[in-house]
N, CA, C and O atoms as CSV, one atom per row, in Angstrom:
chain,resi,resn,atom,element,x,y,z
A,1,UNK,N,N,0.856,-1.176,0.000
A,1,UNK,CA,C,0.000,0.000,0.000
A,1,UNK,C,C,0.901,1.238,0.000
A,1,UNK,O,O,1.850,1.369,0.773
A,2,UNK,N,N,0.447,2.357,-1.147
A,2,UNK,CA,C,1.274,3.398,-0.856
A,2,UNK,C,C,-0.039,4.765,-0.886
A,2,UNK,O,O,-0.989,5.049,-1.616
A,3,UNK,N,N,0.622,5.358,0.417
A,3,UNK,CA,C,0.026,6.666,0.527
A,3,UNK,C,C,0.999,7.647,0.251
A,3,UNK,O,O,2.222,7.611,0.386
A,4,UNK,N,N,0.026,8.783,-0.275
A,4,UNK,CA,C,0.726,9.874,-0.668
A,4,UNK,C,C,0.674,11.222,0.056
A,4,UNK,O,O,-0.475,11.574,0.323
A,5,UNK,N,N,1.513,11.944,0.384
A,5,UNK,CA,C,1.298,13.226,0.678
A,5,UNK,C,C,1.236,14.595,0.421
A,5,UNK,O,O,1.362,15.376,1.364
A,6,UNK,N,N,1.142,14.814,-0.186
A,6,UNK,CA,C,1.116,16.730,-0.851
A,6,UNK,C,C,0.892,17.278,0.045
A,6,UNK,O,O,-0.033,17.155,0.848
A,7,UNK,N,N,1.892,18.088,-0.005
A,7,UNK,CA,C,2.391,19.489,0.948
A,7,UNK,C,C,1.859,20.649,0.454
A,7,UNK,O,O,1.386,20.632,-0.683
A,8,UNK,N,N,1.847,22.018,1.339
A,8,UNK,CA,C,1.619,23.221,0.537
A,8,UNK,C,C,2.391,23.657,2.046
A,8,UNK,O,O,1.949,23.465,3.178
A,9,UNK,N,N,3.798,24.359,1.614
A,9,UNK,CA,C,4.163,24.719,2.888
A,9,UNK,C,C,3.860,26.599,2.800
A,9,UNK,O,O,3.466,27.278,1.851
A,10,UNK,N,N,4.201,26.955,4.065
A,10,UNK,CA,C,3.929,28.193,4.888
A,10,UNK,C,C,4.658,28.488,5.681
A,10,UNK,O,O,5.295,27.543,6.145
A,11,UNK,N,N,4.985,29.984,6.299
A,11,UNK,CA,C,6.144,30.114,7.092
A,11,UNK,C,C,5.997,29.218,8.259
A,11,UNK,O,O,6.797,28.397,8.707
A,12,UNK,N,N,4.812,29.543,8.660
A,12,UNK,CA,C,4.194,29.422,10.109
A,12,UNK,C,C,3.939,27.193,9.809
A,12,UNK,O,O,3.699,26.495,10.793
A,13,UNK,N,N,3.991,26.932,9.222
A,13,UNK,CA,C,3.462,25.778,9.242
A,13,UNK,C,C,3.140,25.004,8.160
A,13,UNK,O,O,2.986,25.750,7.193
A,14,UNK,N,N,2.928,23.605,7.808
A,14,UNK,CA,C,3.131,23.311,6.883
A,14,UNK,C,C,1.727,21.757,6.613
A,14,UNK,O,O,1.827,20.629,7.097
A,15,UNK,N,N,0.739,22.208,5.843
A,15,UNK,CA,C,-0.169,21.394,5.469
A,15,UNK,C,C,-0.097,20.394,4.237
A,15,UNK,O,O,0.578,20.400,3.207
A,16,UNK,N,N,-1.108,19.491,4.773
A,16,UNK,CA,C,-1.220,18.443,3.468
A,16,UNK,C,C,-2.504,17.595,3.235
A,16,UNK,O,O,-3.515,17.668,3.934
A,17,UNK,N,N,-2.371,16.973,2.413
A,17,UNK,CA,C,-3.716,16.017,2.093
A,17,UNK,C,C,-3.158,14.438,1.732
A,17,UNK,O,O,-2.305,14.235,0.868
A,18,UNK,N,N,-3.518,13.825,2.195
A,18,UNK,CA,C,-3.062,12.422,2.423
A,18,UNK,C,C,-4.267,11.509,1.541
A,18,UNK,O,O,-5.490,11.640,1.600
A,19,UNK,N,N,-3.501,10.603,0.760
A,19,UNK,CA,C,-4.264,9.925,-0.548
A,19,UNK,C,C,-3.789,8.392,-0.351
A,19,UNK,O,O,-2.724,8.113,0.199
A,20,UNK,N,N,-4.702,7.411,-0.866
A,20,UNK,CA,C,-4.082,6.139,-1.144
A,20,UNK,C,C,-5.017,6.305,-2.453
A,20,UNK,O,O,-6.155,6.770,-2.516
A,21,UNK,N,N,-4.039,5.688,-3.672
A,21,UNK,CA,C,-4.739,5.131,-4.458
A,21,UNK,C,C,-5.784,6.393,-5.195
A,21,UNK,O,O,-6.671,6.110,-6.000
A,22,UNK,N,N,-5.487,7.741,-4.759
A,22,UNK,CA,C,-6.332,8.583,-4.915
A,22,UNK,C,C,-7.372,8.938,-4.686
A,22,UNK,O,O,-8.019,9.687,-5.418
A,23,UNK,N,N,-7.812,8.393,-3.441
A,23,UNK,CA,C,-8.792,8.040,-2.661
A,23,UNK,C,C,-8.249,9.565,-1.687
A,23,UNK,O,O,-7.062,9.879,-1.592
A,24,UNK,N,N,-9.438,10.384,-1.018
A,24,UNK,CA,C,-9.059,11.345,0.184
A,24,UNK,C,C,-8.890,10.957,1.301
A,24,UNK,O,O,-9.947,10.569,1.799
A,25,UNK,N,N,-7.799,10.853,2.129
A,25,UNK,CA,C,-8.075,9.911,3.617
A,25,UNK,C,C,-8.531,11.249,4.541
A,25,UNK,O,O,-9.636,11.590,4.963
A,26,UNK,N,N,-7.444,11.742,4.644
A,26,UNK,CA,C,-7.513,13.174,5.670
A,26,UNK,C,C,-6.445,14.162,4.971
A,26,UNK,O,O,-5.869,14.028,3.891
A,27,UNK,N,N,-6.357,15.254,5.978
A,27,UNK,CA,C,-5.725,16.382,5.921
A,27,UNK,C,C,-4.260,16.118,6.935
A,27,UNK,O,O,-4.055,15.223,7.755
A,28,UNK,N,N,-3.759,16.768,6.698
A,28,UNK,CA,C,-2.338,16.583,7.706
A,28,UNK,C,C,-1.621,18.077,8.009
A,28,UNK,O,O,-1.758,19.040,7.254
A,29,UNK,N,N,-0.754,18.096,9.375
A,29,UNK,CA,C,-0.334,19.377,9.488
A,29,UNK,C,C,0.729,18.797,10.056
A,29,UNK,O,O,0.559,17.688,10.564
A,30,UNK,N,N,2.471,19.618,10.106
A,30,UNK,CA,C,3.584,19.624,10.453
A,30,UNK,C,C,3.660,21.128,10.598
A,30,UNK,O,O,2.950,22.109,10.377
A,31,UNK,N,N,5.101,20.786,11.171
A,31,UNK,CA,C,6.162,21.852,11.153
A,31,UNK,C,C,6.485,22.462,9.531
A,31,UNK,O,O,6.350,21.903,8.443
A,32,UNK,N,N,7.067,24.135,9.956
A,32,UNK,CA,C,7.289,24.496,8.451
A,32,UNK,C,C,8.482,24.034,8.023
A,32,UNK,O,O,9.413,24.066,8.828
A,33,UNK,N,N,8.637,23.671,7.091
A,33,UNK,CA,C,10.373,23.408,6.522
A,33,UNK,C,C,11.403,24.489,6.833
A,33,UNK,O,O,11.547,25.593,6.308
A,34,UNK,N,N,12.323,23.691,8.164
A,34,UNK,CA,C,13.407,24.458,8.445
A,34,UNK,C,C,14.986,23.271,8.116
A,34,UNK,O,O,15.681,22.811,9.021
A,35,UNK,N,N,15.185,23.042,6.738
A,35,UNK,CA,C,15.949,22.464,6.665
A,35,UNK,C,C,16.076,20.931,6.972
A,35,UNK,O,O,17.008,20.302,6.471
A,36,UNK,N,N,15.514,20.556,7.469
A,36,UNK,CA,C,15.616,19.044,8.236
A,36,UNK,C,C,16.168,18.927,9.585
A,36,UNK,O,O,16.645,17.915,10.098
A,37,UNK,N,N,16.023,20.258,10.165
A,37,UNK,CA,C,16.411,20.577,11.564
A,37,UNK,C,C,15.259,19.645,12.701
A,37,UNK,O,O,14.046,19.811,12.577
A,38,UNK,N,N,15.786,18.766,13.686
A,38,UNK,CA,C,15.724,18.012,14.556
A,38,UNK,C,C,14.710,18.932,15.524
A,38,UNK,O,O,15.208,19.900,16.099
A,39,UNK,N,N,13.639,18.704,15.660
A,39,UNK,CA,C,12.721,19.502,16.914
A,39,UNK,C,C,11.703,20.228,16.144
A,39,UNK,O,O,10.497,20.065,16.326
A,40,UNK,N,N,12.156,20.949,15.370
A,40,UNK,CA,C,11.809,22.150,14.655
A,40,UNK,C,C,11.242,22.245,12.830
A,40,UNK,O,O,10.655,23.052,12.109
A,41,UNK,N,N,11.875,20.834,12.717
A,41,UNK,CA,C,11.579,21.307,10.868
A,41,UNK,C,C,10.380,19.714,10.829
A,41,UNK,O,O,10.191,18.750,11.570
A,42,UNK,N,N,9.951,20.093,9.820
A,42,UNK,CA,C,9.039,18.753,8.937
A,42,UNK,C,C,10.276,18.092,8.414
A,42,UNK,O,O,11.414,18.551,8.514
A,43,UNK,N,N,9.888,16.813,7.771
A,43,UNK,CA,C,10.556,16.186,7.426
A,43,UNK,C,C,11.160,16.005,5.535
A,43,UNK,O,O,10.309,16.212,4.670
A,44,UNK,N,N,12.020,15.780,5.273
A,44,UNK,CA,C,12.457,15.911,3.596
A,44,UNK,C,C,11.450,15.199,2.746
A,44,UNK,O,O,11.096,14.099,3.170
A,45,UNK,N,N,10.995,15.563,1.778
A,45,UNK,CA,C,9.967,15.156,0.985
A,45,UNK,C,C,10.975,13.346,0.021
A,45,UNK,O,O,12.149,13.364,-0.347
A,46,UNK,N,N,10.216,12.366,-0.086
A,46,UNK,CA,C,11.015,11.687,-0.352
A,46,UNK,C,C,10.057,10.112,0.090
A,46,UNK,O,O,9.310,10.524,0.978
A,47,UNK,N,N,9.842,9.065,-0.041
A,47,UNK,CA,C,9.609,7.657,0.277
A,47,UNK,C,C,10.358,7.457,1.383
A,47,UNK,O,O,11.507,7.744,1.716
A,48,UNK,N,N,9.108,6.694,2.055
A,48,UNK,CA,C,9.649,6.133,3.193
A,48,UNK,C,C,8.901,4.738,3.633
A,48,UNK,O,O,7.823,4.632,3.046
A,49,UNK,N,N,9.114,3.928,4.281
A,49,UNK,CA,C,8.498,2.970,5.062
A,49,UNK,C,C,7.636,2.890,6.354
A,49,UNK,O,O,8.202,3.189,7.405
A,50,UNK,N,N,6.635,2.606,6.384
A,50,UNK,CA,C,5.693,3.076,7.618
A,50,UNK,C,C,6.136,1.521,8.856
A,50,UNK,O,O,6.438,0.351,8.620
A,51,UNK,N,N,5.995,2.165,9.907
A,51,UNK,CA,C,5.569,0.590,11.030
A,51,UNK,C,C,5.079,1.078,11.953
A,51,UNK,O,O,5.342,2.229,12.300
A,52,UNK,N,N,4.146,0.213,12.639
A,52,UNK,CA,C,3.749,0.211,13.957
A,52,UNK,C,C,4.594,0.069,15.341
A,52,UNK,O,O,5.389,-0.859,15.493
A,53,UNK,N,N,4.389,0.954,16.237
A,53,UNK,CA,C,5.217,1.698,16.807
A,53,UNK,C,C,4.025,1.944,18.424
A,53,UNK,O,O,2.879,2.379,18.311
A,54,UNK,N,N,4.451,1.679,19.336
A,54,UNK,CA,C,4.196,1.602,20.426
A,54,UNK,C,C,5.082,2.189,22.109
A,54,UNK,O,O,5.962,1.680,22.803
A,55,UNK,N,N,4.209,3.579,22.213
A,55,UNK,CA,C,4.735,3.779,23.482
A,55,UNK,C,C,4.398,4.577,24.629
A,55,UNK,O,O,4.071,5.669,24.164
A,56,UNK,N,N,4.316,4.606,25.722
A,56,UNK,CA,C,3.302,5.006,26.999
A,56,UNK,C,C,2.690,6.783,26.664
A,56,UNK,O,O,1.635,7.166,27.171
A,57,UNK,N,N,3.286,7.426,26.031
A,57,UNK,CA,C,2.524,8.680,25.100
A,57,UNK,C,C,1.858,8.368,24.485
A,57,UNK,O,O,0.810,8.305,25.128
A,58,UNK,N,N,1.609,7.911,22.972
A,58,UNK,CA,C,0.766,7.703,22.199
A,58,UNK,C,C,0.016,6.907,22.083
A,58,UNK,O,O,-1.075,6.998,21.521
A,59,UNK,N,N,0.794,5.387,22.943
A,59,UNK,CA,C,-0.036,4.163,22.974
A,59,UNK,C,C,0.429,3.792,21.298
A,59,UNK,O,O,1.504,4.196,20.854
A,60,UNK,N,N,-0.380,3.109,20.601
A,60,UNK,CA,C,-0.215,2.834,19.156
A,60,UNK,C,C,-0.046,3.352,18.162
A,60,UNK,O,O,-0.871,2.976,17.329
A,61,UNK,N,N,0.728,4.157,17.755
A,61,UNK,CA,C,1.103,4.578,16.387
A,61,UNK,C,C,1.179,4.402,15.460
A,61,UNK,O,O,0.554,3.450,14.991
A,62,UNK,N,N,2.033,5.255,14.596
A,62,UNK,CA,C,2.976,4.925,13.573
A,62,UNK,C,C,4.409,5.450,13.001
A,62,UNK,O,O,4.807,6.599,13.189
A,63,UNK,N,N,4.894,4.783,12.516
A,63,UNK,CA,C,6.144,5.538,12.666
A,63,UNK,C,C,6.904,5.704,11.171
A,63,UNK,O,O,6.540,4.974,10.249
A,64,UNK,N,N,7.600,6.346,11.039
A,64,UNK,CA,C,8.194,6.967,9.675
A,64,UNK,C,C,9.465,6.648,9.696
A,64,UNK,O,O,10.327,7.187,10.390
A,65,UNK,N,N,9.686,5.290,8.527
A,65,UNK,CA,C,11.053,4.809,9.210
A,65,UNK,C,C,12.646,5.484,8.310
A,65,UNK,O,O,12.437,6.110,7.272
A,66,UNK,N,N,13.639,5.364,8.623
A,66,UNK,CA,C,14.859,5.630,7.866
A,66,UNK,C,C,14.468,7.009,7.449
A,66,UNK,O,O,14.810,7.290,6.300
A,67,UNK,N,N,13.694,8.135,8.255
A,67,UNK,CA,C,14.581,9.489,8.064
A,67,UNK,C,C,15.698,10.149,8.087
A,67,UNK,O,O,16.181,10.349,9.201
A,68,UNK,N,N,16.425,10.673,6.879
A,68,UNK,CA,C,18.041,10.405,7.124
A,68,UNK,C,C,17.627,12.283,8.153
A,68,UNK,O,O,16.894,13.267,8.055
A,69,UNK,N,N,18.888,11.625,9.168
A,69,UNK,CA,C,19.477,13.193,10.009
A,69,UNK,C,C,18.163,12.595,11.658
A,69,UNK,O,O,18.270,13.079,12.785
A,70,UNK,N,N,17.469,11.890,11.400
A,70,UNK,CA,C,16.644,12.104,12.247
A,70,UNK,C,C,15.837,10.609,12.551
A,70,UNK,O,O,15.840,9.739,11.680
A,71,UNK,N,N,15.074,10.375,14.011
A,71,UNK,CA,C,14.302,9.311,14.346
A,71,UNK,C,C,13.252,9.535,15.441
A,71,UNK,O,O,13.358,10.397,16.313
A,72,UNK,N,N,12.099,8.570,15.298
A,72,UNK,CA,C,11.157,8.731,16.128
A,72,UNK,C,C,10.124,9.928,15.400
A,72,UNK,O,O,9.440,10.773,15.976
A,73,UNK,N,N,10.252,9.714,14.163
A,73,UNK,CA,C,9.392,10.805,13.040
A,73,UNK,C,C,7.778,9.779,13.410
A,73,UNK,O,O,7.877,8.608,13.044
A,74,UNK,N,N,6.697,10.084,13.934
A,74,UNK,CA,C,5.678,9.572,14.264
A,74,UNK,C,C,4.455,10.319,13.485
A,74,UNK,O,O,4.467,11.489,13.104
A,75,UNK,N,N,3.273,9.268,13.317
A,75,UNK,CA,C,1.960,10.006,12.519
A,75,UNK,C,C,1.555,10.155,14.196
A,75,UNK,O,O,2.180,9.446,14.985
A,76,UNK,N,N,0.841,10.787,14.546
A,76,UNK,CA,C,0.308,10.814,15.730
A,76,UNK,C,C,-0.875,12.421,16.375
A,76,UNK,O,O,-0.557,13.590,16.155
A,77,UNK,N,N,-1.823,12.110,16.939
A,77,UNK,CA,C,-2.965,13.157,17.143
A,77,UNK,C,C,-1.893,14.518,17.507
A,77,UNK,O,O,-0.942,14.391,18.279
A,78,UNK,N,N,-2.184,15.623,16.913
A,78,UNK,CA,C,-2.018,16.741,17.300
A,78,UNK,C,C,-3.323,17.791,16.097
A,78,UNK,O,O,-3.857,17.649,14.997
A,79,UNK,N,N,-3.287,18.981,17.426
A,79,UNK,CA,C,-4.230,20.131,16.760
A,79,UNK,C,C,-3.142,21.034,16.120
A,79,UNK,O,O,-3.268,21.512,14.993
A,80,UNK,N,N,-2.461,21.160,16.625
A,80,UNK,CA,C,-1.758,22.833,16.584
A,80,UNK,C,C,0.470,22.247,16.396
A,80,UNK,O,O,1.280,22.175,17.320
A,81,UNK,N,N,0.682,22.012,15.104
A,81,UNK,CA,C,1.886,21.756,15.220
A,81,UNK,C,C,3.318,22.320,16.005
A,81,UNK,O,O,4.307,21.688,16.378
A,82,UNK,N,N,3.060,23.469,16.070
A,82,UNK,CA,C,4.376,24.176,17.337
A,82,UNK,C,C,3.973,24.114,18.241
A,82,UNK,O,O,4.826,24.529,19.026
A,83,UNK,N,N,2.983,23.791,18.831
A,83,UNK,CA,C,2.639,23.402,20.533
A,83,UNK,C,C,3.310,21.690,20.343
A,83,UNK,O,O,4.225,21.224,21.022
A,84,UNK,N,N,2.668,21.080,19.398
A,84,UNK,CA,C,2.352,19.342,19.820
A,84,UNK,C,C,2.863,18.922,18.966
A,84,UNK,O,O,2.327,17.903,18.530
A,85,UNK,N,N,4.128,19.398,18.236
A,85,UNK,CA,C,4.666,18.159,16.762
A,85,UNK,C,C,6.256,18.921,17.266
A,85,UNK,O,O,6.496,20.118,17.422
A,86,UNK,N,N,7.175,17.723,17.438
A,86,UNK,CA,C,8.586,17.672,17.077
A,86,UNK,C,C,9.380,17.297,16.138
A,86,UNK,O,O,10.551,16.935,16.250
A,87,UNK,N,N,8.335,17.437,14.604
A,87,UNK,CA,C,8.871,16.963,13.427
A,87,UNK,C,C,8.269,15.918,13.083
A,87,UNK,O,O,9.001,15.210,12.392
A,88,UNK,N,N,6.877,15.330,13.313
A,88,UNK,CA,C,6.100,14.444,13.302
A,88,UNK,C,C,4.951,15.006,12.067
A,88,UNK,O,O,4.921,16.072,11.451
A,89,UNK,N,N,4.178,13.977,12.020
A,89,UNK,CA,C,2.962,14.496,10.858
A,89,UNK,C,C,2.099,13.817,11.758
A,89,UNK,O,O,2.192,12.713,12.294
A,90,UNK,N,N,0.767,15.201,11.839
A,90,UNK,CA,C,-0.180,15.025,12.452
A,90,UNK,C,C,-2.080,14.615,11.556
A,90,UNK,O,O,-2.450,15.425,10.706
A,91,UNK,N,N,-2.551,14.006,11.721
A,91,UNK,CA,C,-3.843,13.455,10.724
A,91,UNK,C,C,-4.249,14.602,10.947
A,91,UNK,O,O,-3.383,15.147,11.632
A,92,UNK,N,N,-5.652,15.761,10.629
A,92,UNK,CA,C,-6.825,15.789,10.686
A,92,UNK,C,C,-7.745,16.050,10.054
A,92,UNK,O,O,-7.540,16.070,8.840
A,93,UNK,N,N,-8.979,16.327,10.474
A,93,UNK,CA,C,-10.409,16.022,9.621
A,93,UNK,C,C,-10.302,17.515,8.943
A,93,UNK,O,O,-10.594,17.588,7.749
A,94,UNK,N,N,-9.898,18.721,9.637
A,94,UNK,CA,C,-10.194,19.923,8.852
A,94,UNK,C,C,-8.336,20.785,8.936
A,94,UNK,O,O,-7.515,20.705,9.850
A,95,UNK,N,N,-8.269,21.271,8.072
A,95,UNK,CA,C,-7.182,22.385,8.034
A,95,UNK,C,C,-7.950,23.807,8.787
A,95,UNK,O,O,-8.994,24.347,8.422
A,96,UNK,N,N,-7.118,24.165,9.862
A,96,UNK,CA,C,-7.808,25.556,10.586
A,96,UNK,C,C,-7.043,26.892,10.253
A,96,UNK,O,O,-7.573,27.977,10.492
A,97,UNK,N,N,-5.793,26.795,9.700
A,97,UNK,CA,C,-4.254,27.324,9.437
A,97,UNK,C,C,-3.351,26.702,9.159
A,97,UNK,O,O,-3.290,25.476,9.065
A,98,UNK,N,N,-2.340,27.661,8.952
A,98,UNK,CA,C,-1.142,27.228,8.750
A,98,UNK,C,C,-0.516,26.192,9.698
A,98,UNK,O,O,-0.078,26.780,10.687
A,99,UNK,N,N,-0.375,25.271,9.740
A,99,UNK,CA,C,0.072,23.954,10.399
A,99,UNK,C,C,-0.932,23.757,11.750
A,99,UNK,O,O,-0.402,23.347,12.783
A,100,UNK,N,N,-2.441,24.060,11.742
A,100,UNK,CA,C,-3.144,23.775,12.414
A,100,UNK,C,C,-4.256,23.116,12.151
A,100,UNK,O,O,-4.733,23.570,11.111
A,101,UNK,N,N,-4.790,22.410,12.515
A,101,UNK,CA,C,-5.980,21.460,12.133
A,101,UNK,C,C,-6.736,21.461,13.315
A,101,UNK,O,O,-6.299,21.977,14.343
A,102,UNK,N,N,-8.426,20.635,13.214
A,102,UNK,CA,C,-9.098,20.068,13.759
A,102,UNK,C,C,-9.503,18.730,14.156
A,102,UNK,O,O,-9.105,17.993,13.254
A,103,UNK,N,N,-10.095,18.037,15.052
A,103,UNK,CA,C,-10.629,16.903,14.973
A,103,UNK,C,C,-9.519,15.762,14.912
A,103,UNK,O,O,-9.910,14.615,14.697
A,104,UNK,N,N,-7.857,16.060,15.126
A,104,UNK,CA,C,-6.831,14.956,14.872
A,104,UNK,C,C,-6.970,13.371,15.092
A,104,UNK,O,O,-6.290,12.513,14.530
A,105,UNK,N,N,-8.328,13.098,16.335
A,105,UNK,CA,C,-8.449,11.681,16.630
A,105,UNK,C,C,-9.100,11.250,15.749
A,105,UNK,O,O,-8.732,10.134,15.383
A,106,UNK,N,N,-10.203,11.793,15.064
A,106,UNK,CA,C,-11.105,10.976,14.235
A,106,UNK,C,C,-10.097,10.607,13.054
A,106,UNK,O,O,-10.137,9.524,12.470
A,107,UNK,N,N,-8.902,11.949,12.676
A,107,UNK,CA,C,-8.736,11.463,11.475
A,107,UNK,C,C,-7.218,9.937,11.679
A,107,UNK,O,O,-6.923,8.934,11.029
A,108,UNK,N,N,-6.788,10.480,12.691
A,108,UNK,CA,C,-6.192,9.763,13.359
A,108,UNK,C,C,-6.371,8.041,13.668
A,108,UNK,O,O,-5.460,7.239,13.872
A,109,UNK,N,N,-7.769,7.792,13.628
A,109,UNK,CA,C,-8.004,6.711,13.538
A,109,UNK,C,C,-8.266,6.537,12.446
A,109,UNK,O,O,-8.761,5.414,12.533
A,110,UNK,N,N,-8.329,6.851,11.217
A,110,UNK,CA,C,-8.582,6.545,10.055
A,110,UNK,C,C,-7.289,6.101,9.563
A,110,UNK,O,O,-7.103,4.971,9.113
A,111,UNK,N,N,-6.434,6.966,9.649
A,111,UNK,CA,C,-4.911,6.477,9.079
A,111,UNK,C,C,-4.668,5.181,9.791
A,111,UNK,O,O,-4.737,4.247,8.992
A,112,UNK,N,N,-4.386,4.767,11.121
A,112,UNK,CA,C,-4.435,3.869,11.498
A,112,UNK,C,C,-4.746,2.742,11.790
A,112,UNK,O,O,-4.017,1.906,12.325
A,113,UNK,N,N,-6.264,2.575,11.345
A,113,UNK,CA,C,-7.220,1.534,10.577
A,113,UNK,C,C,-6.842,1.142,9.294
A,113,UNK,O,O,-7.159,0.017,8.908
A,114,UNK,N,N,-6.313,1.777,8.689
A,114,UNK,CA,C,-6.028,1.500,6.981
A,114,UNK,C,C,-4.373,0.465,7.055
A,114,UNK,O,O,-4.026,-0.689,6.805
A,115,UNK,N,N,-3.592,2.055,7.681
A,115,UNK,CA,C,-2.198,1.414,7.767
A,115,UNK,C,C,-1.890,-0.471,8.431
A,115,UNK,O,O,-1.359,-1.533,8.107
A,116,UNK,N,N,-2.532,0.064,9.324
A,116,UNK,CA,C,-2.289,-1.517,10.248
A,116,UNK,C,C,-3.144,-2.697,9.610
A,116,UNK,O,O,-2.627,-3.791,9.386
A,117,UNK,N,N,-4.862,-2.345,9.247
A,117,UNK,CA,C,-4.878,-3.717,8.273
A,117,UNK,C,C,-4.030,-4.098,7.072
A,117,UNK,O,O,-4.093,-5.277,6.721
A,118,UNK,N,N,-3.269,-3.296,6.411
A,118,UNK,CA,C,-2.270,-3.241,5.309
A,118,UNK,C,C,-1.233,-4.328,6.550
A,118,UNK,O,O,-1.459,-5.468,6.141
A,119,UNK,N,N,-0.786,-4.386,7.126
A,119,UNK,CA,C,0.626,-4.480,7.674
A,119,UNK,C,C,-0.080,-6.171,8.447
A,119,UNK,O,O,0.560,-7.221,8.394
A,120,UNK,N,N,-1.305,-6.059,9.025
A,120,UNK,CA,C,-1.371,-7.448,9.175
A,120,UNK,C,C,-1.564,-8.597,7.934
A,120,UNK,O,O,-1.488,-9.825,7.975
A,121,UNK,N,N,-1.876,-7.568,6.702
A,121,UNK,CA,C,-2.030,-8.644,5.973
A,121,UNK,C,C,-1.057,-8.674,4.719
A,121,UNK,O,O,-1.046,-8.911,3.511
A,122,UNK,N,N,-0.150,-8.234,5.906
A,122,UNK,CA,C,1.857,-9.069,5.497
A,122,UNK,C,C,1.732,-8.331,3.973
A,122,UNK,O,O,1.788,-9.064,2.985
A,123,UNK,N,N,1.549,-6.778,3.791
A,123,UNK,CA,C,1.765,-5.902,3.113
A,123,UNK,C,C,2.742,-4.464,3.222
A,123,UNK,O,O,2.519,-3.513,3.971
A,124,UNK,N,N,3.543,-4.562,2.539
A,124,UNK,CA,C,4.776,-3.348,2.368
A,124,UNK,C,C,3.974,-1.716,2.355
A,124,UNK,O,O,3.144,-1.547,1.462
A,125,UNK,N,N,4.235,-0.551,3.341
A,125,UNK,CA,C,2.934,0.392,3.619
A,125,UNK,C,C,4.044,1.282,3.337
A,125,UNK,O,O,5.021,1.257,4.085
A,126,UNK,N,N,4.003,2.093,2.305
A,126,UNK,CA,C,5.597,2.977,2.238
A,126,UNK,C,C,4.374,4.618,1.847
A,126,UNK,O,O,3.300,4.608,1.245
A,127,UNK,N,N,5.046,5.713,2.418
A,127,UNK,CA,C,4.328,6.993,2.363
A,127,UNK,C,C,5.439,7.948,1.184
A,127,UNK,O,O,6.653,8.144,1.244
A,128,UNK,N,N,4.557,8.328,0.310
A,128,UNK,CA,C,5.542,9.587,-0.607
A,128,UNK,C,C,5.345,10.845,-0.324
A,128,UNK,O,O,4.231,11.227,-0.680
A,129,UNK,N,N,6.154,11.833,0.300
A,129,UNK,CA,C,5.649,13.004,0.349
A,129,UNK,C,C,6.381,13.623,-0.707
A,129,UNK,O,O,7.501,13.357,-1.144
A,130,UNK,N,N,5.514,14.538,-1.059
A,130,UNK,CA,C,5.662,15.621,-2.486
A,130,UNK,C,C,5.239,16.878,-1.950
A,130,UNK,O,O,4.780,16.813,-0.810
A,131,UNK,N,N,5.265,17.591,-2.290
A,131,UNK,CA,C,5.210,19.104,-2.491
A,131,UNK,C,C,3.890,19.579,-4.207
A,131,UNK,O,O,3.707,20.750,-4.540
């Protein structure tokens, strides 16, 4: 399974729309592109490998594997990316601003319903982000 991401970045923050197959899943919000800086930036546009990922914060995830410069790149609920994202991509149902969204659990469980039946049924789940 491959999902896709399109970006539209912004100083303040950096949105997207998340596709399988060209299908609409949700909306997504990060950090604005500061280089591939650790804390602070989104991540390099480029293929990657997804896995399930587990830990006493998030409980069940997902995770964004072989980011070069960086690790622990997670899909995971956030509203507001400079309060609640350290370089992570956050699901949600509505774009509110520039790297802010609404509703992150609902959409949140959507990505994660899709991703993980893909992965139990011993399928390769790789994400493209584009611009």
């Amino acid at each position: 399974m491959v999902l896709l991401l399109t970006r539209t970045y912004f100083p303040n923050g950096t949105n997207g729309k998340l596709e399988c197959n060209g299908r609409f899943i949700c909306y997504t919000i990060e950090l604005p592109w500061r280089n591939n800086k650790k804390r602070v930036s989104c991540i390099p546009e480029g293929k990657y490998l997804l896995k399930r990922r587990y830990s006493t914060k998030f409980q069940w995830h997902i995770e964004v594997a072989d980011v070069e410069n960086r690790s622990f790149i997670l899909f995971h609920p956030a509203n507001n990316a400079k309060k609640e994202l350290n370089g992570c991509i956050a699901p949600v149902t509505k774009i509110s601003g520039s790297g802010l969204g609404l509703q992150s659990k609902q959409a949140f469980s959507r990505v994660i319903f899709m991703v993980y039946k893909a992965l139990e049924r011993k399928e390769s789940v790789s994400l493209i982000i584009q611009s």
